[in-house]
LODREN-933448 format. One line per field, with one value per residue (C-alpha): residue number from 1; x, y, z. Coordinates in pm, 1 decimal. Last residue first. Example, Ala and Ser with C-alpha at 12.3 -4.5 7.8 and 13.67 -1.06 7.14 Angstrom:
<atoms>
num	[2, 1]
px	[1367.0, 1230.0]
py	[-106.0, -450.0]
pz	[714.0, 780.0]
</atoms>
This chain:
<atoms>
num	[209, 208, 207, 206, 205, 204, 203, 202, 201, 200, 199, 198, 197, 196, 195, 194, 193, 192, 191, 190, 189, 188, 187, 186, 185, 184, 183, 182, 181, 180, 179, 178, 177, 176, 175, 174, 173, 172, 171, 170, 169, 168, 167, 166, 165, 164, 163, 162, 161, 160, 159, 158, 157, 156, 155, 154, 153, 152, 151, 150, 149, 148, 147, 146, 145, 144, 143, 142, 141, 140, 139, 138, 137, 136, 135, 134, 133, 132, 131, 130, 129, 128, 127, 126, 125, 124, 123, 122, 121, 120, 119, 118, 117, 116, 115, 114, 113, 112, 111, 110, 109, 108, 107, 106, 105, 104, 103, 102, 101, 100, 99, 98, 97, 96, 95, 94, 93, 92, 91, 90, 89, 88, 87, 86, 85, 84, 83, 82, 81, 80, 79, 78, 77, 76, 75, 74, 73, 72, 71, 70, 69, 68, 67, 66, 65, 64, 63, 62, 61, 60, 59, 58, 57, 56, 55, 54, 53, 52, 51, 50, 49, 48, 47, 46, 45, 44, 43, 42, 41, 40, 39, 38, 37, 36, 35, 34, 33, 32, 31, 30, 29, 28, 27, 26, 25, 24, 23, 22, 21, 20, 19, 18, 17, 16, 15, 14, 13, 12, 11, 10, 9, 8, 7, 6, 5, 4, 3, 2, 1]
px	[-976.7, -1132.0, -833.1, -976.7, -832.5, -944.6, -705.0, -686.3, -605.5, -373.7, -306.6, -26.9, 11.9, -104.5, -271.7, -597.7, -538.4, -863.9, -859.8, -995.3, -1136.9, -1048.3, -1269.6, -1298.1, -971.5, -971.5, -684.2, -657.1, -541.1, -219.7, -196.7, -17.8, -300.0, -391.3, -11.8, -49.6, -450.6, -239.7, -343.3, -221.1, -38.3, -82.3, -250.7, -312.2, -588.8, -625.7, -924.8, -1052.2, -1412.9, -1375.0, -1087.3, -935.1, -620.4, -319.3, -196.2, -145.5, 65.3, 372.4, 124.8, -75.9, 182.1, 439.1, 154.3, 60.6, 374.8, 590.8, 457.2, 490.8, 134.4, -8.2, -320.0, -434.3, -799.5, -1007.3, -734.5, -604.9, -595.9, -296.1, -86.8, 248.2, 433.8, 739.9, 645.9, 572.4, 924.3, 946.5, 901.5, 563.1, 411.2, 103.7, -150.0, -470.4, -317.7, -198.6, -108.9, 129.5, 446.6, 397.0, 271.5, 489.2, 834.7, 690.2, 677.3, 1027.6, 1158.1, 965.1, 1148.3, 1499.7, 1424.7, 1406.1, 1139.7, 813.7, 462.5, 214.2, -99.0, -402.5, -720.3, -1016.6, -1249.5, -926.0, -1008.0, -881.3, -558.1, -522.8, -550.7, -279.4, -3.4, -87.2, -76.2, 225.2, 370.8, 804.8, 793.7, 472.1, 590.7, 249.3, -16.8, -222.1, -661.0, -870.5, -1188.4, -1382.3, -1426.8, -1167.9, -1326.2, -1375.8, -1039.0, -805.2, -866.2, -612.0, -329.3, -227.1, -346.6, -94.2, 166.0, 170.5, -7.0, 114.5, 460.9, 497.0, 442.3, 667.6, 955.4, 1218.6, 992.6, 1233.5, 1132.0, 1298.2, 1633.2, 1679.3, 1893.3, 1735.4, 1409.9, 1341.9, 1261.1, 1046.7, 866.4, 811.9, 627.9, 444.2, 297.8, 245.1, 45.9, -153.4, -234.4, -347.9, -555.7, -736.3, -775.2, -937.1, -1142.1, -1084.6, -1455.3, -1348.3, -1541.5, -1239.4, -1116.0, -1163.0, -898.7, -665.4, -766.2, -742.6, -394.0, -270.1, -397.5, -222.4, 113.7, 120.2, 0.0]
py	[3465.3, 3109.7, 3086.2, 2765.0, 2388.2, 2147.6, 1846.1, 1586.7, 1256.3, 981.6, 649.2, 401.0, 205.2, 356.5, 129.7, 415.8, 710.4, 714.9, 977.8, 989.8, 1399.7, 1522.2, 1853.2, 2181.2, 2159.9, 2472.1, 2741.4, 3006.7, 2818.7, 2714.9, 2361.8, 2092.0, 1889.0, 1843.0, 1672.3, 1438.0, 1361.9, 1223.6, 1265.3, 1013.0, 1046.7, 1430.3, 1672.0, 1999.3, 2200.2, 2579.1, 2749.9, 3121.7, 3226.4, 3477.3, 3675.0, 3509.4, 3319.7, 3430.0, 3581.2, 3293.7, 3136.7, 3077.3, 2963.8, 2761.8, 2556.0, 2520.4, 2398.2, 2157.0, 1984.2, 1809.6, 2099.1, 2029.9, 1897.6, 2229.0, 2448.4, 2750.5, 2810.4, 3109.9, 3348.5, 3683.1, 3883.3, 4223.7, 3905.8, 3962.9, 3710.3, 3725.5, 3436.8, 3210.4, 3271.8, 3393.6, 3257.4, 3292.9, 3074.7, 3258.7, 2959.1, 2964.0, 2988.2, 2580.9, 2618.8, 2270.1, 2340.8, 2727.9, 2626.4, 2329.0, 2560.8, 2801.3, 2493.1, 2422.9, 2735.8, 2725.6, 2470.7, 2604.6, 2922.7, 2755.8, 2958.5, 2815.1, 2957.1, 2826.6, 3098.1, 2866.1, 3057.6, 2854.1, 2746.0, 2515.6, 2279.8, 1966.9, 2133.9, 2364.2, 2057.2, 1856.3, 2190.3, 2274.7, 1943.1, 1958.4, 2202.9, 2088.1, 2205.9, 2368.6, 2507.3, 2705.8, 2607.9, 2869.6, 2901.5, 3119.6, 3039.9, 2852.8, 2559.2, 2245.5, 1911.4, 1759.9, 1833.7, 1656.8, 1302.5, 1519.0, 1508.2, 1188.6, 1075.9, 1264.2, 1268.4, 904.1, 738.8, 871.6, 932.7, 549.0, 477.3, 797.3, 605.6, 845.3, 960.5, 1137.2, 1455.2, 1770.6, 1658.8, 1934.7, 1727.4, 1380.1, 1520.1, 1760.8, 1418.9, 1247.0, 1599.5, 1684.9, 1366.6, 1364.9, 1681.7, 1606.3, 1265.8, 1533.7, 1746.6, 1464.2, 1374.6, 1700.1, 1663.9, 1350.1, 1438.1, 1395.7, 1249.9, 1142.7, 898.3, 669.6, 334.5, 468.2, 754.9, 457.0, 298.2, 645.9, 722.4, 369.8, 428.1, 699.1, 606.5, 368.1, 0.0]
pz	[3686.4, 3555.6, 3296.1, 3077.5, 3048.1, 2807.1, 2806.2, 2508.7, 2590.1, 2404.9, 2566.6, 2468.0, 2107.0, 1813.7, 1523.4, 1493.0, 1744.2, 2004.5, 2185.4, 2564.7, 2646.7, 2967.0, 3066.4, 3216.2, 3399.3, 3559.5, 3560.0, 3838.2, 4089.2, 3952.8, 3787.6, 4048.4, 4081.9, 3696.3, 3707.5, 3967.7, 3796.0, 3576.6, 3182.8, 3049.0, 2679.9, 2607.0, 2412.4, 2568.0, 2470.2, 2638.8, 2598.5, 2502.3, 2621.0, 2895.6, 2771.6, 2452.1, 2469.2, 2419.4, 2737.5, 2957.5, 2727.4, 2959.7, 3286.0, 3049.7, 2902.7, 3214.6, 3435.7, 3188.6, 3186.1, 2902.8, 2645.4, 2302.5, 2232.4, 2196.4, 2121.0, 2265.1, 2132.8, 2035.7, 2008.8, 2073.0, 1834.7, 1884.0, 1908.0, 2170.7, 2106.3, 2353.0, 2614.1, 2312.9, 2216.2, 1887.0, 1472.7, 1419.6, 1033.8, 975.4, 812.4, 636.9, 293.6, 276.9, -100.0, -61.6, -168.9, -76.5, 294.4, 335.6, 315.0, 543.0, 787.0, 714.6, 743.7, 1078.5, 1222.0, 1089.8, 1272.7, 1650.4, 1859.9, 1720.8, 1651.5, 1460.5, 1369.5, 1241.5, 1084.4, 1042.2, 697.1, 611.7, 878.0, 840.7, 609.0, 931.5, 1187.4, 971.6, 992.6, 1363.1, 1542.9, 1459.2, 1245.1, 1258.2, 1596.8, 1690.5, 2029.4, 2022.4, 1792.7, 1764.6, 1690.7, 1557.4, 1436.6, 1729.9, 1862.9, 1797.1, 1932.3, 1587.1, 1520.2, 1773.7, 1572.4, 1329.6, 1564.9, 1650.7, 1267.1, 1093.1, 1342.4, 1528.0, 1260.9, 979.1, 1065.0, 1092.5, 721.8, 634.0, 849.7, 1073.7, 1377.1, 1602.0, 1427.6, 1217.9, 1194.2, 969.9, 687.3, 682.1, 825.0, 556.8, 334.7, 579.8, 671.7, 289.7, 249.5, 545.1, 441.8, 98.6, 247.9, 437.9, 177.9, -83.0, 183.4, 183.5, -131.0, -122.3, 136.6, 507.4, 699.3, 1017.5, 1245.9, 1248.2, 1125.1, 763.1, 858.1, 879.5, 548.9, 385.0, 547.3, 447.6, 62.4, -15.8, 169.4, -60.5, 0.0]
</atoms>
C-alpha cells in the first residue's frame, strides 16, 4: 500500500470524513517531513508509514473538538498538530509559533508546496508574542507539563471564552493537581489514534480569573 492508501484505510477506522484533497495534503505533508528530516532533523519519527499514525493521525482526531476560528499552535515544531488541523479545517485561521528558525523554514516551506493559505508561520518565544488577536484556542502537544503551558501562554487566549488544549499520553490527575489556581480543567477527552500504542487525551483547560 502507498502512503495513499494507508492514510485512507486509517482515517476509515475513524469517524473522520478527510477528502481527497485534503488527503493529498496530508500525504504532501508527510512527504516533505520524511525528506526535511534527513537534513533538519525535524522529528524522532524516521519512516513515512509510521509518521502517519503518530503525526498525521495523533493530531487530526483533535479536530472535531476544535471551537472557534482562531486558533495557535504554540511550540509547533516541525507544524504539529498545527499543519494537519489547518488542512482539516481550512475554513479557520491557524498561527504556529516556534522559537528555533529552521522549524519554521520548514513549515513556510509546506505552505507554498502545498497552498496551505490559512496559516502565519511565528518565529518567537511564546512568552514574547504579543498578538494584537487573541485566540479562540491555545493548542499544543509540546509541552511536558501543563503547568508550564498555560502559565507561559497565559496571554493568548481570549478573555472569557478562550481554551487551552493539551494533548498528552495520560493525563495524571499528579499533574492536573499541580496547575495554579486560576486554571480549571474543564474537561479530559480519551482519543482514540488508529494502530497507536499508549493512551492519548486531550485536556481542556480555561483561565477562571
Amino acid at each position: 500500500m502507498n502512503l495513499h492508501q494507508q492514510l485512507e484505510s486509517l482515517v476509515a477506522k475513524t469517524e473522520l470524513t478527510v477528502s481527497a484533497k485534503q488527503i493529498d495534503q496530508l500525504v504532501g505533508y508527510v512527504e516533505l517531513l520524511n525528506k526535511w528530516n534527513k537534513a533538519y532533523n525535524l522529528t524522532s519519527v524516521r519512516n513515512p508509514e509510521d509518521m502517519l499514525v503518530k503525526h498525521i493521525m495523533d493530531s487530526i482526531v483533535v479536530s472535531p473538538h476544535l471551537e472557534g476560528q482562531r486558533f495557535i499552535d504554540v511550540g509547533t515544531g516541525p507544524g504539529l498538530p498545527g499543519i494537519p488541523l489547518a488542512i482539516m479545517n481550512p475554513e479557520c485561521e491557524f498561527f504556529l509559533l516556534d522559537s528555533l528558525g529552521k522549524r519554521i523554514r520548514f513549515i513556510k516551506q509546506v505552505l507554498h508546496e502545498l497552498k496551505i493559505d490559512n496559516v502565519t508561520a511565528v518565529l518567537s518565544r511564546v512568552e514574547e508574542f504579543q498578538p494584537e488577536d487573541k485566540f479562540d484556542v491555545v493548542l499544543s502537544r509540546a509541552f511536558a507539563s501543563m503547568t508550564d503551558m498555560v502559565n507561559w501562554c497565559r496571554h493568548l487566549p481570549k478573555e472569557g471564552s478562550g481554551v487551552f488544549m493539551a494533548l498528552k499520553g495520560q493525563a495524571s490527575q499528579d499533574e492536573i493537581d499541580q496547575l495554579p489556581a486560576w486554571c480549571n480543567v474543564i474537561s479530559v477527552k480519551p482519543l482514540t489514534v488508529p494502530e497507536l500504542d499508549g493512551e492519548r487525551h486531550l485536556v481542556i483547560l480555561q483561565d477562571q480569573n
